[in-house]
N, CA, C and O of each residue as an XYZ file, in Angstrom:
832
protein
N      99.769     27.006     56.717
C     100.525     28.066     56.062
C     101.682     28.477     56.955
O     101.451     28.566     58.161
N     102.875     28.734     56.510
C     103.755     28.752     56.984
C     103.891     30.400     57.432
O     102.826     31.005     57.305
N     105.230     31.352     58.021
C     105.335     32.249     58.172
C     105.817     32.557     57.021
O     105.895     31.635     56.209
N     106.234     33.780     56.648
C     106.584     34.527     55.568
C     107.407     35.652     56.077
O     106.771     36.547     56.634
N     109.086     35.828     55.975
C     109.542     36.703     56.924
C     110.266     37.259     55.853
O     110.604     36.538     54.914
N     110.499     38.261     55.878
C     111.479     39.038     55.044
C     112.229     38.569     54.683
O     112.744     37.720     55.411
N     112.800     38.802     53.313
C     114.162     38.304     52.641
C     115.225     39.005     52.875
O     115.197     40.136     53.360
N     116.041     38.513     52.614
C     117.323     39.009     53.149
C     117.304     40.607     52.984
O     117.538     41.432     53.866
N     116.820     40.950     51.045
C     116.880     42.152     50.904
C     115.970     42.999     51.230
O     116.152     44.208     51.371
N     115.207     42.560     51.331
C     113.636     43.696     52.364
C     114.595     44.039     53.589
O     115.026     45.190     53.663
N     115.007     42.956     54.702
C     115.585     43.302     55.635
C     117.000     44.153     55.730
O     117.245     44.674     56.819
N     117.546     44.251     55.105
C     118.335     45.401     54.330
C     117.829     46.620     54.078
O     118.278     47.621     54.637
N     116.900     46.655     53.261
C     116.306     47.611     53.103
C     115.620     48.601     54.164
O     115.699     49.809     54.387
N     114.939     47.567     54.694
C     113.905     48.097     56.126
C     115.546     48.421     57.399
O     115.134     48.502     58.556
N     116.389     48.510     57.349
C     117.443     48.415     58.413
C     117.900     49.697     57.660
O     118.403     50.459     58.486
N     117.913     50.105     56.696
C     118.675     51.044     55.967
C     117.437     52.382     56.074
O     117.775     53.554     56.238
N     116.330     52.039     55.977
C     115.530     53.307     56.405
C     115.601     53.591     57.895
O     115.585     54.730     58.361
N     115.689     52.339     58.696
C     115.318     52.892     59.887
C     116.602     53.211     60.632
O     116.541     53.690     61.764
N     118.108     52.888     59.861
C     118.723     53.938     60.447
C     119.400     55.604     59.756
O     120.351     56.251     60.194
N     118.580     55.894     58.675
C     118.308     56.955     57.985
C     118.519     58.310     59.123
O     117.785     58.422     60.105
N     119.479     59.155     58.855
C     119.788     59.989     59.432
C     119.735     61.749     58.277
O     120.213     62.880     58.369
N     119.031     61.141     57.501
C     119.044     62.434     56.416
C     118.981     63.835     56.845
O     119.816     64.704     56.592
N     117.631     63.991     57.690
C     117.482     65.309     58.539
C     118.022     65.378     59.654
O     117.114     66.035     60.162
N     118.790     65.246     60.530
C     119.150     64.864     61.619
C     119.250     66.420     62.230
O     118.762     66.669     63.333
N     119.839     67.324     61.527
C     120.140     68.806     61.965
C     118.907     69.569     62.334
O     118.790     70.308     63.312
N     117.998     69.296     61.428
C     116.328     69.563     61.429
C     115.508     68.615     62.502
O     114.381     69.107     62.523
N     115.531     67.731     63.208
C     114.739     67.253     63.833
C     115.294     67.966     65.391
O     116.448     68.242     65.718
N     114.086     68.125     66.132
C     114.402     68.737     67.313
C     114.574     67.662     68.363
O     115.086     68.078     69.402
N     114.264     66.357     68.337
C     114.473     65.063     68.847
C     115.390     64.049     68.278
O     115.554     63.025     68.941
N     116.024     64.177     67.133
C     116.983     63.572     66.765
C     116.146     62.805     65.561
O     115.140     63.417     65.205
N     116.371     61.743     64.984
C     116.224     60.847     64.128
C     116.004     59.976     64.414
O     117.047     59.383     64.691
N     114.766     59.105     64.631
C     114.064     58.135     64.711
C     112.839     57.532     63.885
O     111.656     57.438     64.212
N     113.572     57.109     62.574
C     112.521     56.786     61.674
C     111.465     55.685     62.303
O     111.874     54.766     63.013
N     110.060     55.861     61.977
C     109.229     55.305     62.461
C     108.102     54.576     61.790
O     107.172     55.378     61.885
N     107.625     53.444     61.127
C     106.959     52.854     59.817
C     106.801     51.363     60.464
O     107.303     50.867     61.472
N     105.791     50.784     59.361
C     105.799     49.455     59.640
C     105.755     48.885     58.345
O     105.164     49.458     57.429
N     106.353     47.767     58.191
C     106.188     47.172     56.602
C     106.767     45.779     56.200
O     107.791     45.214     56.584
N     105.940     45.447     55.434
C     106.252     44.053     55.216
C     105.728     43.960     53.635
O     105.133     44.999     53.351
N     105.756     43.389     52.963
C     105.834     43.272     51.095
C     104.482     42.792     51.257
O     103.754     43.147     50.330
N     103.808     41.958     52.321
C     102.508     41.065     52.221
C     101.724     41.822     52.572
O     100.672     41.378     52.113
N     101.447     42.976     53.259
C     100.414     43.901     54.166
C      99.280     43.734     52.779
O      99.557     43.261     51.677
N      98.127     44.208     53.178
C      97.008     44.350     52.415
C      96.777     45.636     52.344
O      96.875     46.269     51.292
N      96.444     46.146     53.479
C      96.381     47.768     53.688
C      97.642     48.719     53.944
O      98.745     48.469     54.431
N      97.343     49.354     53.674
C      98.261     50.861     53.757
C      97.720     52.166     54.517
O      96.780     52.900     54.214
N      98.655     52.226     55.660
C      98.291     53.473     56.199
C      99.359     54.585     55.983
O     100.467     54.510     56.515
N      98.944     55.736     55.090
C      99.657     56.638     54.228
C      99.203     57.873     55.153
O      98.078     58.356     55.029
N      99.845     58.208     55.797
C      99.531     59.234     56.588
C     100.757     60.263     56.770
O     101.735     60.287     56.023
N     100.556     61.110     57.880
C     102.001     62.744     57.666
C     103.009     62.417     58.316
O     104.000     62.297     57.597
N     103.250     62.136     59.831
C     104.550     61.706     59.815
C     104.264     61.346     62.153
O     103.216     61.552     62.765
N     104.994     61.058     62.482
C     104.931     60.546     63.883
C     104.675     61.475     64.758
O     105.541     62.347     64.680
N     103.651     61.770     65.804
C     103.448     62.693     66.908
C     104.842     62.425     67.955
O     105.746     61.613     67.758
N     104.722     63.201     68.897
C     105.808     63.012     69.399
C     105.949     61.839     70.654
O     106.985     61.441     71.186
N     104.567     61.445     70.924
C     104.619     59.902     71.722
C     104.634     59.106     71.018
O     104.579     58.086     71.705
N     104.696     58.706     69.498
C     104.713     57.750     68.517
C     106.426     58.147     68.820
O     106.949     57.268     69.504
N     107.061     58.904     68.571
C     108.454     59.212     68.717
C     108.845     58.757     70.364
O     109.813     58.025     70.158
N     108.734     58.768     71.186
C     108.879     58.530     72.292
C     108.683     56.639     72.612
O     109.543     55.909     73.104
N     107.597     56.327     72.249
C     107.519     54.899     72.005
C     108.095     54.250     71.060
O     108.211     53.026     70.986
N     108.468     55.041     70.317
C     108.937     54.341     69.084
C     107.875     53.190     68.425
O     108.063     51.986     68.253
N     106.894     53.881     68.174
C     105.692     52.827     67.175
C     104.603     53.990     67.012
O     104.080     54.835     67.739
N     104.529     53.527     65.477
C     103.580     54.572     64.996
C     102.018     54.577     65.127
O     101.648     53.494     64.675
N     101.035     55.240     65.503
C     100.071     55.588     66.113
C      99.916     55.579     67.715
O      98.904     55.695     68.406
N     100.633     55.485     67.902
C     100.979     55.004     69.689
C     100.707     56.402     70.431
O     101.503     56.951     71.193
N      99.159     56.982     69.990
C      98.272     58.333     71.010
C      97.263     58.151     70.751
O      97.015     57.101     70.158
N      96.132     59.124     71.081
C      95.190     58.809     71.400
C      94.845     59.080     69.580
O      93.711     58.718     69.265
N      95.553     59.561     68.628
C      95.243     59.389     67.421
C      95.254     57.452     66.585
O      94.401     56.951     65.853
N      96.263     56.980     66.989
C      96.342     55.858     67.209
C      94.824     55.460     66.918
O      94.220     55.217     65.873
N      94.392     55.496     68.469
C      93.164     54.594     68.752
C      92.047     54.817     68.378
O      91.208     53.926     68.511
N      91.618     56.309     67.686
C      90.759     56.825     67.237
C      90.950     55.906     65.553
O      90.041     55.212     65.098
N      92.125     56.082     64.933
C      92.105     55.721     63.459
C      91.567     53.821     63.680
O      90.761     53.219     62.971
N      92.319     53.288     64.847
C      91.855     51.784     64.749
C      90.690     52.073     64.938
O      90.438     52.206     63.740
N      89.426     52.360     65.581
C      88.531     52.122     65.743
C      87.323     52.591     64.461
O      86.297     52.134     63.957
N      88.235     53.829     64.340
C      87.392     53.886     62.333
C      87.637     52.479     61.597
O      86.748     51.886     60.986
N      88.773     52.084     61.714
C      89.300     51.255     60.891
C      88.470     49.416     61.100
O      88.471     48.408     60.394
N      87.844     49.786     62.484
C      87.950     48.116     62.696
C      88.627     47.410     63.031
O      88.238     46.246     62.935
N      89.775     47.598     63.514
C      91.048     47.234     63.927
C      91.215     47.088     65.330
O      91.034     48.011     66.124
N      91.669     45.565     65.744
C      92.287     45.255     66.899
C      93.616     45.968     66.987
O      94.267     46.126     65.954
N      94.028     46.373     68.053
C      95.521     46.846     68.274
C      96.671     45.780     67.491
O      97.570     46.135     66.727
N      96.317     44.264     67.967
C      96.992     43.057     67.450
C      96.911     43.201     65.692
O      97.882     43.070     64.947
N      95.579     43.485     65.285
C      95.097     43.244     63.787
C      96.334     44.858     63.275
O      97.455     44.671     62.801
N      95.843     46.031     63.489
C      96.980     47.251     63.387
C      97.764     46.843     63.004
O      97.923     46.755     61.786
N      99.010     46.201     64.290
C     100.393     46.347     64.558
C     100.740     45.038     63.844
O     101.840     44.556     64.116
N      99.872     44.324     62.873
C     100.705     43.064     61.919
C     101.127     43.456     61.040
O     100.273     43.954     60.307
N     102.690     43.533     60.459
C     103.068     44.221     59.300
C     102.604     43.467     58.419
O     102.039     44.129     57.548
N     102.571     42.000     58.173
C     101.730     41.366     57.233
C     100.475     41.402     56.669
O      99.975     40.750     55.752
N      99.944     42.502     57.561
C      98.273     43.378     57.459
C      98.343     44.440     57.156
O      97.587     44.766     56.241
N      98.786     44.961     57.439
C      98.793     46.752     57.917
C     100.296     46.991     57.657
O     100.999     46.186     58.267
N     100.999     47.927     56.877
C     101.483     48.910     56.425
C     101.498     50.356     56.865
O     100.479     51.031     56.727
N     102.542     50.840     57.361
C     102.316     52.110     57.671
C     103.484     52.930     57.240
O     104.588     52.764     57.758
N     103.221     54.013     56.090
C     104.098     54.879     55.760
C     103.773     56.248     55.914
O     102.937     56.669     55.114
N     104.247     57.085     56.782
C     103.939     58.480     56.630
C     105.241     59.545     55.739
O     106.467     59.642     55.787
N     104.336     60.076     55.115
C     105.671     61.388     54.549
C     106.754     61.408     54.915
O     107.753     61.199     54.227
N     106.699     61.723     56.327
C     107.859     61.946     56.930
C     107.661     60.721     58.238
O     106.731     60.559     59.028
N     109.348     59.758     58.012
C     109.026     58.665     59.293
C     109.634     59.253     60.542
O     109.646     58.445     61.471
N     110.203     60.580     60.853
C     110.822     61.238     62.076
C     109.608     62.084     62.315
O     108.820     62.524     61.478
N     109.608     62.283     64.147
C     108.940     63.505     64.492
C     109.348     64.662     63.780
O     110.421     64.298     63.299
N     109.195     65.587     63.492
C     109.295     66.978     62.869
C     109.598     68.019     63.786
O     110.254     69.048     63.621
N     108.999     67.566     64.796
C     109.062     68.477     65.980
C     107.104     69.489     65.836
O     106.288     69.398     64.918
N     107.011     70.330     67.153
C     105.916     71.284     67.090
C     105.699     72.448     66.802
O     106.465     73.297     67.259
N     104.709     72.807     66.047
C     104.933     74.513     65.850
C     103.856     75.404     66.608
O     103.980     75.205     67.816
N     102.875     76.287     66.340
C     101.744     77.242     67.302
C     100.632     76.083     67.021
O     100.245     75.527     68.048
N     100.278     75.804     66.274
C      98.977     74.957     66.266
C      99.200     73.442     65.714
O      98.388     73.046     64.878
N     100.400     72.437     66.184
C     100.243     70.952     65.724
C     101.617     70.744     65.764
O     102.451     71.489     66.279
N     101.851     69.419     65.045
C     103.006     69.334     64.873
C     103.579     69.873     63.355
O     102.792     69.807     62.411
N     104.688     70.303     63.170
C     104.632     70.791     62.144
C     104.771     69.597     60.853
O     104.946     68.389     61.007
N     104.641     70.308     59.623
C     104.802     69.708     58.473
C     105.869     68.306     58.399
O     106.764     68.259     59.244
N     105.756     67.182     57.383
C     106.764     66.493     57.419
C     108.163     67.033     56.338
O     108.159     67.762     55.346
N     109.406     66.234     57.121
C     110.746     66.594     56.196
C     110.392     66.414     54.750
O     110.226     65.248     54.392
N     110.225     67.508     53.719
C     110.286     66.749     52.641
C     111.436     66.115     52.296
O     111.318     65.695     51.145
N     112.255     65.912     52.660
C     113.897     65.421     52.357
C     113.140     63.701     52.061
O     113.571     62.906     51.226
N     112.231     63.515     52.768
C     111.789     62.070     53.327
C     111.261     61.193     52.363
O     111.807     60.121     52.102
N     109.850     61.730     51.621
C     109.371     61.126     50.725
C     110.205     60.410     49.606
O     110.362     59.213     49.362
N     110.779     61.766     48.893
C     111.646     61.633     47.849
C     112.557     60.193     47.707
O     112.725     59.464     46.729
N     113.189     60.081     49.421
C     114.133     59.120     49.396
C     113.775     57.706     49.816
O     114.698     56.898     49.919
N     112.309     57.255     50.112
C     112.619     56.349     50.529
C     110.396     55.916     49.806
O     110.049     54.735     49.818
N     109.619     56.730     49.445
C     108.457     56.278     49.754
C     108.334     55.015     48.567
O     107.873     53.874     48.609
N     109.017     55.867     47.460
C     108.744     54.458     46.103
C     109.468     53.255     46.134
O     108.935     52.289     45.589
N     110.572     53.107     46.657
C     111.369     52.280     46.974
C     110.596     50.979     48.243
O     110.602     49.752     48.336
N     110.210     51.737     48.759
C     108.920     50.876     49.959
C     107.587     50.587     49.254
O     106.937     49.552     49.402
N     107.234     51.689     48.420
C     105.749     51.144     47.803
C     105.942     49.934     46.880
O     105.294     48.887     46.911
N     106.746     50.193     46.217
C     107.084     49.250     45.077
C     107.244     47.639     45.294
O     107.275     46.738     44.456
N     107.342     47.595     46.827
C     107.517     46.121     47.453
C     106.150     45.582     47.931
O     105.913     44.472     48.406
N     104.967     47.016     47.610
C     103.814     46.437     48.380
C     103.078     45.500     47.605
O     102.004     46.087     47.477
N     102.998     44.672     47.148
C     102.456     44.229     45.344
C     101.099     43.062     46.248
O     100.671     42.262     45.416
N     100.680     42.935     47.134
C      99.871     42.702     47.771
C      98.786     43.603     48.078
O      97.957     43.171     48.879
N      98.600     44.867     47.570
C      98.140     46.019     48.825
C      96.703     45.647     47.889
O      96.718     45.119     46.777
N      95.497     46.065     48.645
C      93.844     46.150     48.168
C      93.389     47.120     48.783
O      92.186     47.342     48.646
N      94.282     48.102     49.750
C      93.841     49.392     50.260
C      94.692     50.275     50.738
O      95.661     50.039     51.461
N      94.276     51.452     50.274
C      95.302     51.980     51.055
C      94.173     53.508     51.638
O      93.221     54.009     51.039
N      94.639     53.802     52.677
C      93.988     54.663     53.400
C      95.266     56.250     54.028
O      96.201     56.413     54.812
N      94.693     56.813     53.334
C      95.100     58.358     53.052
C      94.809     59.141     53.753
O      93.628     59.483     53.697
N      95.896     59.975     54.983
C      95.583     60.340     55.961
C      95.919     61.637     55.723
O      97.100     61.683     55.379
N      95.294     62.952     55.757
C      95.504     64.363     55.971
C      96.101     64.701     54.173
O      96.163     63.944     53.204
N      96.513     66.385     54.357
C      96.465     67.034     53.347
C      97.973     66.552     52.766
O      98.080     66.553     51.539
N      99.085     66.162     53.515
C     100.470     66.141     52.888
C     100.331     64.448     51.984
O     100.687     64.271     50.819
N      99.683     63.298     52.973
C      99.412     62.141     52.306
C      98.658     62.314     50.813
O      99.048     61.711     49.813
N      97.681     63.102     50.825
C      96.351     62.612     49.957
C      97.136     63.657     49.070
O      96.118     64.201     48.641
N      97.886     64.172     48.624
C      98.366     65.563     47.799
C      99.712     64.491     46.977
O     100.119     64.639     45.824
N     100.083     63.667     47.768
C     101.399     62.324     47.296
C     100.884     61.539     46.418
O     101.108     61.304     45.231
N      99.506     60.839     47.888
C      98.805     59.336     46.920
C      97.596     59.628     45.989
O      97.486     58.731     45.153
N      96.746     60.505     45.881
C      95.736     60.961     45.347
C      96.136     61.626     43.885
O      96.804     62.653     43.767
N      95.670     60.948     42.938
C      95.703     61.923     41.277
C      94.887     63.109     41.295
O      95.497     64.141     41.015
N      93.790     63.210     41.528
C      92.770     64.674     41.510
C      92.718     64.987     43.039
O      91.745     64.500     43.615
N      93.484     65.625     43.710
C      93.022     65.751     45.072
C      92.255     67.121     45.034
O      92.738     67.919     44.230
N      91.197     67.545     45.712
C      90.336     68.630     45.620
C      90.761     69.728     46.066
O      91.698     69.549     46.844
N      90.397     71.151     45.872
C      90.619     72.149     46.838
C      90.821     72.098     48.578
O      91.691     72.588     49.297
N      90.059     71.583     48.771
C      90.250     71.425     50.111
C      90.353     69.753     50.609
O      90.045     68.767     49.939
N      90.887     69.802     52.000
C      90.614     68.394     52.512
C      89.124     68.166     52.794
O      88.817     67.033     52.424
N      88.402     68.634     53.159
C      86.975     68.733     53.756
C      86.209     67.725     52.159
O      85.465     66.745     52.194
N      86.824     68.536     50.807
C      86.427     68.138     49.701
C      86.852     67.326     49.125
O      86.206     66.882     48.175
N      88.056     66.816     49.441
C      88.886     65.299     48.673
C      87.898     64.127     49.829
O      87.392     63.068     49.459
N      87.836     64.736     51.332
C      87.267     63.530     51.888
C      85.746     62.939     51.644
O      85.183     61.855     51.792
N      85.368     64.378     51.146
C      83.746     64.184     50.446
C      83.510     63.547     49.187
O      82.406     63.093     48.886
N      84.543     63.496     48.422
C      84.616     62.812     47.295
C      85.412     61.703     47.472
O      86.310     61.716     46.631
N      85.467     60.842     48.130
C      85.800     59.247     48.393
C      85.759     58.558     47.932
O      86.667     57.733     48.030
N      84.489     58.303     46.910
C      83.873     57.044     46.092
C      84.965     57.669     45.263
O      85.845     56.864     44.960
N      85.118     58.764     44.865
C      85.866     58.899     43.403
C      87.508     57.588     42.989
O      88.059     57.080     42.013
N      87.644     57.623     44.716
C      89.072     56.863     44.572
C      88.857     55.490     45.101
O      89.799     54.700     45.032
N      87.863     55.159     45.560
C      87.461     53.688     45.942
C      87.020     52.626     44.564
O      86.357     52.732     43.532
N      87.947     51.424     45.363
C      87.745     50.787     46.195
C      89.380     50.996     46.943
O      89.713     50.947     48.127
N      90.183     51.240     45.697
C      91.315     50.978     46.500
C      91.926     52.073     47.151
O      93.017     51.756     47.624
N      91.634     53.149     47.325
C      91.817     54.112     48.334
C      91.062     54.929     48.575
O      90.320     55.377     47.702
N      91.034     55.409     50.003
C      90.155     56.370     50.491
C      90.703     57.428     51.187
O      91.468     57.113     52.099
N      90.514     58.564     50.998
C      90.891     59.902     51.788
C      90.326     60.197     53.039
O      89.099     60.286     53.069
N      91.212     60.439     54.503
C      90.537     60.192     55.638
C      91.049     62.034     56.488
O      92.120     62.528     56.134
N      90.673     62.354     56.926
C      91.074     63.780     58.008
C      91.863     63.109     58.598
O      91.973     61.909     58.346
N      92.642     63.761     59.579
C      93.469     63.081     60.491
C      92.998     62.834     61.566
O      92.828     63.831     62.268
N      92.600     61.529     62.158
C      92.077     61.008     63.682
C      92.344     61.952     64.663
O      91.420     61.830     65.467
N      93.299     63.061     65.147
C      93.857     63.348     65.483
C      92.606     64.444     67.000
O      91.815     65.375     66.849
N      92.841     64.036     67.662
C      91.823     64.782     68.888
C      91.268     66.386     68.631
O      90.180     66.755     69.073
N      92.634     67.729     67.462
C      92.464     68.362     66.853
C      91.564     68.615     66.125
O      91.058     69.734     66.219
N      91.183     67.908     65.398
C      90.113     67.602     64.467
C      88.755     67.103     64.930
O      88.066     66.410     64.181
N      88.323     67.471     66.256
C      87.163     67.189     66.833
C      85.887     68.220     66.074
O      84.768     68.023     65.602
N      86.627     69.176     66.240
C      85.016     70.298     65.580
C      85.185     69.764     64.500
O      84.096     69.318     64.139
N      86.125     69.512     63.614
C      85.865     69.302     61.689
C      84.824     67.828     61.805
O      84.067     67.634     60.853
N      84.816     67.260     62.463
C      83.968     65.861     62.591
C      82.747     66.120     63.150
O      81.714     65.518     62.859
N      82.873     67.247     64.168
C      81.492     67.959     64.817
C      80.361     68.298     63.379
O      79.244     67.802     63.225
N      81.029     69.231     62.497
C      81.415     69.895     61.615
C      80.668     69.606     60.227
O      80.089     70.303     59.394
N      81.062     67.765     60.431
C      80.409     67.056     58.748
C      80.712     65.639     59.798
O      81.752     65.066     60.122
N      78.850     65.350     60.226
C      78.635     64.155     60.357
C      78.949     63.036     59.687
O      79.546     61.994     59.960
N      78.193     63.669     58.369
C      77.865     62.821     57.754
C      79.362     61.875     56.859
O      79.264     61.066     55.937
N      80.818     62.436     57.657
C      81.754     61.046     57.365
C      81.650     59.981     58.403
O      81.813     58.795     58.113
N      81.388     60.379     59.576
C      81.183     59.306     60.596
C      80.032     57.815     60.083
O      80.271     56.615     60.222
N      78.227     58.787     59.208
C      77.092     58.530     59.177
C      77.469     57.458     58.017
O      76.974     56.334     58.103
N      78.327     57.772     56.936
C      78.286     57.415     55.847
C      79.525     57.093     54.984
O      79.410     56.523     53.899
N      81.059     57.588     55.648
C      82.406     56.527     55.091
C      82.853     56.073     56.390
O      84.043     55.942     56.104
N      82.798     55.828     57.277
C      83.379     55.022     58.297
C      82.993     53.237     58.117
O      83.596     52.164     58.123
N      81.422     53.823     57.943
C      81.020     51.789     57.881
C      80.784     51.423     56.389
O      80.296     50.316     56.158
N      81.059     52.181     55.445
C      81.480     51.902     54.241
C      83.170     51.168     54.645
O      83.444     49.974     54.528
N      84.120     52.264     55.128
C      85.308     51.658     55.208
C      85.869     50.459     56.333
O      86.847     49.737     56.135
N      84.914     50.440     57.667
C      84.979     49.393     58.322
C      84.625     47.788     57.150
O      85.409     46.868     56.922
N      83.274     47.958     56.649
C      82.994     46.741     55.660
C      83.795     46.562     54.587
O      83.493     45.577     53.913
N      84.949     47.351     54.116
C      85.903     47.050     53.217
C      86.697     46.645     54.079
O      86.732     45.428     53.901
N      87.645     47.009     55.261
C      88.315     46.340     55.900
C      88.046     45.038     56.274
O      89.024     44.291     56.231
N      86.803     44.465     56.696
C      86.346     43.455     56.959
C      86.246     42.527     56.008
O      86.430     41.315     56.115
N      85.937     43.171     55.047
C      86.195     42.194     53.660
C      87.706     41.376     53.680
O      87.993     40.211     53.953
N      88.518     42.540     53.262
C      89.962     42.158     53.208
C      90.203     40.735     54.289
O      90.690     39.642     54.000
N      89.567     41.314     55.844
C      90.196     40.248     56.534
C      89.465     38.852     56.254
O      89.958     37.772     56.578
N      88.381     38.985     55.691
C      87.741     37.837     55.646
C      88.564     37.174     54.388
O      88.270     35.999     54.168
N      89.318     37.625     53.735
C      89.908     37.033     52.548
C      91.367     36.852     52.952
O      92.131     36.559     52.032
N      91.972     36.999     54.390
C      93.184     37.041     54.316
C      93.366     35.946     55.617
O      92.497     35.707     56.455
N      94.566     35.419     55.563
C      94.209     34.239     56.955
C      95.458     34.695     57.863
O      96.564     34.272     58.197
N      94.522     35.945     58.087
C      95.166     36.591     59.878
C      96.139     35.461     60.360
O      97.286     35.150     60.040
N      95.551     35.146     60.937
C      95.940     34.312     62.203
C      97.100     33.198     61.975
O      97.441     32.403     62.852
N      97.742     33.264     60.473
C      98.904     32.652     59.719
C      99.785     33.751     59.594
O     100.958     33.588     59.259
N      99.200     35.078     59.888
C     100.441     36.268     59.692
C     100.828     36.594     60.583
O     100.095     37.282     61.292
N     102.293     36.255     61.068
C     103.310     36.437     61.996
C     103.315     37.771     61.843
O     102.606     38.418     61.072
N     104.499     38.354     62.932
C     105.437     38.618     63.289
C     106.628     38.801     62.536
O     107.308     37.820     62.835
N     107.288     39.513     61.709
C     108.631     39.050     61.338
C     109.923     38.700     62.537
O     111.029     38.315     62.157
């Protein structure tokens, strides 16, 4: 199997988001859109928008949230960071900057302009995984009163998506909190990931 690299117009496209300057006045670090994507990915990581060492590295999950979501996920760092695997769109692709308790909310300026235009190329996807209250409120049709309660109701949106809290070191007591997502959707969603890869031939998916 050969590689599979972007077409001219994906690469256009993907060059035109990532030098997207929409909020530029609003970001307290400037504008650095941050995503991964390729038309072939299988999964989708739909999450809020870049911490500020994902902004600093310039690659998204790149903290200790990062490594917490791969390891729910099943995911090698290598397996992650293949856009031909893995997909990553958050709300907002710029840091936002911080407020008293997190980082704050994403630009809505962001979604609007660029999320359907990127989804619409995913025509490969068999998962997509829904990170926090701004994602699951976008990708989710019935999202529940609370996050605690969209993530408890999971099966409702499976197989092809699942509602996740945010990995995020923050979110330690909410996991303290309700075992039973660790006990009972983690290796539900590790064995769907594993599925996927067993049906997909990794090790033919480049690099663009």
């Amino acid at each position: 199997m050969t590689d599979n690299p972007l077409s001219v117009a994906n690469t256009a496209l993907l060059a035109r988001v990532r030098q997207c300057n929409l909020c530029a006045a609003d970001l307290p670090l400037g504008p650095r859109p941050i995503l991964q994507w390729h038309p072939d990915a299988r999964i989708l990581i739909a999450g809020q928008a870049p911490g500020r060492k994902a902004h600093q590295a310039n690659m998204p999950f790149a903290d200790a949230s990062g490594e917490r979501l791969r390891s729910w996920l099943g995911l090698t760092a290598a397996q992650f960071y293949n856009p031909r695997l893995v997909a990553i769109l958050p709300m907002g692709f710029c840091f936002p900057g911080s407020g008293t308790s997190g980082d704050l909310a994403p630009r809505p300026e962001c979604a609007p302009t660029w999320q359907q235009v990127l989804l619409q190329q995913l025509t490969q996807l068999q998962l997509t995984v829904v990170i926090g209250q701004y994602a699951q409120a976008y990708h989710l049709a019935d999202i529940k009163p609370t996050l605690t309660e969209t993530v408890a109701s999971w099966q409702d949106y499976w197989p092809d998506k699942i509602p996740l809290p945010h990995p995020s070191p923050r979110n330690n007591i909410w996991l303290k909190r309700n075992p039973w997502f660790i006990e009972t959707v983690l290796p539900k969603l590790q064995a769907r990931v594993q599925q996927l890869l067993a049906t997909t031939n990794v090790t033919a998916v480049g690099e663009e």
